[in-house]
C-alpha positions as CSV (number, residue, x, y, z in Angstrom):
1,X,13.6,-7.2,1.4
2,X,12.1,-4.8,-1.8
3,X,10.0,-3.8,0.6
4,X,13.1,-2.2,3.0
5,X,14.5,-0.7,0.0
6,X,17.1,-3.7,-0.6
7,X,18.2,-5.1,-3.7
8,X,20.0,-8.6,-4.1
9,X,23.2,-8.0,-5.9
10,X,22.9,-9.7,-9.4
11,X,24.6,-13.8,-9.4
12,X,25.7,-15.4,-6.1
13,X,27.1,-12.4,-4.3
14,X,23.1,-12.0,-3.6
15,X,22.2,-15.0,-1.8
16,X,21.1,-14.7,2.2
17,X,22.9,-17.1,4.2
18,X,21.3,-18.2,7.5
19,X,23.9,-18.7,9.7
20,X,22.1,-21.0,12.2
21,X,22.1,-24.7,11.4
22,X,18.3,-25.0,9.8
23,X,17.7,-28.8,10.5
24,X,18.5,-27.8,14.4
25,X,15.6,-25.2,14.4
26,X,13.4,-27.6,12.5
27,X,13.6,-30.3,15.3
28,X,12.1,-27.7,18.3
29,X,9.9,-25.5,15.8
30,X,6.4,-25.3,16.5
31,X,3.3,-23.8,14.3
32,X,3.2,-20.4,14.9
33,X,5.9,-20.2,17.1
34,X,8.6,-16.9,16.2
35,X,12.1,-18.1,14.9
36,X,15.1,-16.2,15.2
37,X,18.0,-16.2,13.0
38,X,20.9,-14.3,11.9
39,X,21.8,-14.4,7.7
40,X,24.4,-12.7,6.2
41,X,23.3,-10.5,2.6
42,X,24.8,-8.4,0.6
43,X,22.8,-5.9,-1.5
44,X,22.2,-2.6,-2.9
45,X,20.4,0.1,-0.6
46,X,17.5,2.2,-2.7
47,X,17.2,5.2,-0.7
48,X,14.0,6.1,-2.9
49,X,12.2,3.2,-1.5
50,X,13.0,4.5,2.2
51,X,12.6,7.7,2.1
52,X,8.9,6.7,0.4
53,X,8.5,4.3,3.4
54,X,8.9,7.3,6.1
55,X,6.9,9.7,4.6
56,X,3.8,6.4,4.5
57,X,4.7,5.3,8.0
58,X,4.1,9.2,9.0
59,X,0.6,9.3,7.3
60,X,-0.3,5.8,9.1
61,X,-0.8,4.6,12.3
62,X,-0.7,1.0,12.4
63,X,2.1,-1.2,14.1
64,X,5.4,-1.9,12.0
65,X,7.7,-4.5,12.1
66,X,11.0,-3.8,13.3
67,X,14.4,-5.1,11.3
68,X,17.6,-5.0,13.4
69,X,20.4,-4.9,10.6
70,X,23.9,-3.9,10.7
71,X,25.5,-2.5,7.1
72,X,29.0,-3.2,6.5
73,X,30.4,-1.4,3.5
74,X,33.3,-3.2,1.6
């Protein structure tokens, strides 16, 4: 998540929670097989980190991963 330019929020309010049932998607995982989940988290956005992510993913021209989030501000 560092990497994204998220930081947990200090204590509890930080933890992810997956909101799948995990025991569920351990019974039909398989090695190497993608799993997809949804997790709730709460953090601080460092707009340093992004802004220092762009200008690298400008200068390079491998593949990225791609994060689907939606921010709700309280």
């Amino acid at each position: 998540m560092e990497a994204y330019g998220l930081e947990s929020l200090p204590g509890s309010s930080g933890e992810v929670t997956v909101n799948e049932d995990i025991k569920d998607i351990c019974k039909g995982y398989k090695v190497g097989t993608d799993i997809p989940f949804t997790a709730t988290y709460r953090g601080k956005f460092d707009s340093a980190v992004q802004e220092a992510a762009a200008k690298e993913e400008e200068t390079s021209a491998e593949d990225v991963d791609v994060i689907d989030a939606e921010v709700v501000a309280e």
